[in-house]
N, C-alpha and C positions, 0 to 999 in steps of 0.2 A: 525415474529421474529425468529431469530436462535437459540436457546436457548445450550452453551455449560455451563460448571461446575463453570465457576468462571466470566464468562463473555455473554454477548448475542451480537449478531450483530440484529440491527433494521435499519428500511428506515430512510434512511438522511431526516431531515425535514426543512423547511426555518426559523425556532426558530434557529437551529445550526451554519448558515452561521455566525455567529457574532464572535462565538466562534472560528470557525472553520479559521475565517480570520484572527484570533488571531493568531491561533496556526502555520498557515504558513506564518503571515508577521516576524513570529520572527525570528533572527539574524541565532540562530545555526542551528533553523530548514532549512530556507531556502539556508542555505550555502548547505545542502547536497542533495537539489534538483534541479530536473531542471528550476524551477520558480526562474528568476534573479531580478524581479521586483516588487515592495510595490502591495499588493493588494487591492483593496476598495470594499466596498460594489455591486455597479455595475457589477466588476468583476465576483464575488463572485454570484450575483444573474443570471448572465449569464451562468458561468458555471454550475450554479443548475439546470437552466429551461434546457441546451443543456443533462445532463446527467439522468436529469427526462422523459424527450419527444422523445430522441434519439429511436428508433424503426424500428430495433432490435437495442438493445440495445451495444454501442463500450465499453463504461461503465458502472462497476454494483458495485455503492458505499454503505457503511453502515456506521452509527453509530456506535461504540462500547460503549458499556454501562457495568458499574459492576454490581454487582444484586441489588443495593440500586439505580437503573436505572439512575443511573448520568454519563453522558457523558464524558468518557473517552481518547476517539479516533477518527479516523478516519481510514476507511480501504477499501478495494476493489479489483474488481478485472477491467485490465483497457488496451484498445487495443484489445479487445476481437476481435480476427480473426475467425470467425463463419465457413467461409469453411477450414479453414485449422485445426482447434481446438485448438485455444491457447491465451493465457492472460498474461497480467504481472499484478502480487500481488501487490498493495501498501496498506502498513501501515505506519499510525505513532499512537503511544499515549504520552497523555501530560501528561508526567513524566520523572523523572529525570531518567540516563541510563535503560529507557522502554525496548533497547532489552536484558538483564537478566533479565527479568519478564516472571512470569509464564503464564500472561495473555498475552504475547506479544508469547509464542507459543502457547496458547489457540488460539488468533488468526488466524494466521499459521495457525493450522491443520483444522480449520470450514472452511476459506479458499477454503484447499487442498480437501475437504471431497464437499462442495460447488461445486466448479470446478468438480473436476473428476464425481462426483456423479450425481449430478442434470445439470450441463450444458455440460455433458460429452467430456469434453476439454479433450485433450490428453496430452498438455504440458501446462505445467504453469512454469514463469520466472520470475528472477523482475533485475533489476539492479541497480549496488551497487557501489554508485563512493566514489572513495578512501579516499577522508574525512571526513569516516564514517569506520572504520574498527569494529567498535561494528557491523553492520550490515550483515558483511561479516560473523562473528564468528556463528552468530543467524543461519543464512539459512546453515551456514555450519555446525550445529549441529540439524536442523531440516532436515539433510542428502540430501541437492542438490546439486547437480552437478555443478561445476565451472566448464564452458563452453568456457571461455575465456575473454582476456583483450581489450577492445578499447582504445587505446593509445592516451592521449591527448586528450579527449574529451570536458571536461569541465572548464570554466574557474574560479578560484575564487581565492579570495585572492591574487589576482595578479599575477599567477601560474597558470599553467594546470595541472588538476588531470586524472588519468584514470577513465575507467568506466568497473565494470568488470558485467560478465552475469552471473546467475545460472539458474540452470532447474532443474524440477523432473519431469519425464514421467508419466504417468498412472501405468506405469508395474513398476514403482521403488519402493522399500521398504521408508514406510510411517513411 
């Protein structure tokens, strides 16, 4: 377990896929990711055995928990490029606008501290498609760098959204 001040990160367990299938078949979460389609259980238990067994590891998810250890979230780090040094961040928690929560840059920074620290990544990034601008606001006051826009990326709502990128280096101010 990770243990920060108002939140801990722990191993994903297969008690959680139930939960966790909840919280990405729903309507507004899934509009701002890239999963376009209902998930089931089978999915769901696929992608646990591929991200448990994977070795070396491309993904390294956790639970988020508050200290009364009720499952909160979900978070990780994910695309891990082991010779190049670098990751992209996902979070969600199941809460209503989660990114002004203290615990949603709690996250963020065990994250950042995770990465740089113990799997000595160089860069960590995540991407943020446009209909989510609460997202953009978070990682832009958790100080990363907007690195640019992918134009038309994503489809939803019957419309193409962009998709923009952020970064923070090892050497940036944290």
């Amino acid at each position: 377990m990770i243990e920060g001040k108002i939140v801990n990160l722990r191993a994903l367990e297969v008690d959680d896929l139930e939960i966790h299938k909840k919280w990405r078949n729903n309507k507004i979460n899934r509009r701002h990711t890239r999963e376009y389609r209902l998930l089931n259980m089978i999915n769901q238990k696929e992608w646990f055995e591929f991200v448990s067994k994977d070795n070396p590891p491309k993904n390294i998810m956790f639970g988020v928990t508050n200290k009364q250890k009720k499952l909160i979230g979900v978070c990780g780090l994910t695309y891990i490029d082991w010779k190049n040094r670098h990751c992209e961040i996902s979070i969600i928690l199941y809460k209503t606008k989660w990114q002004s929560t203290k615990e949603a840059k709690e996250v963020i920074s065990i994250l950042l501290d995770y990465g740089f620290g113990e799997l000595n990544m160089h860069r960590l990034w995540v991407e943020i498609f446009d209909t989510i601008p609460e997202n953009m606001k978070l990682f832009e006051l958790m100080n990363f760098q907007k690195e640019g826009v992918m134009r038309e990326k994503l489809w939803r709502d019957r419309k193409w959204h962009n998709s923009v990128i952020y970064s923070k280096l090892v050497t940036d101010k944290r």
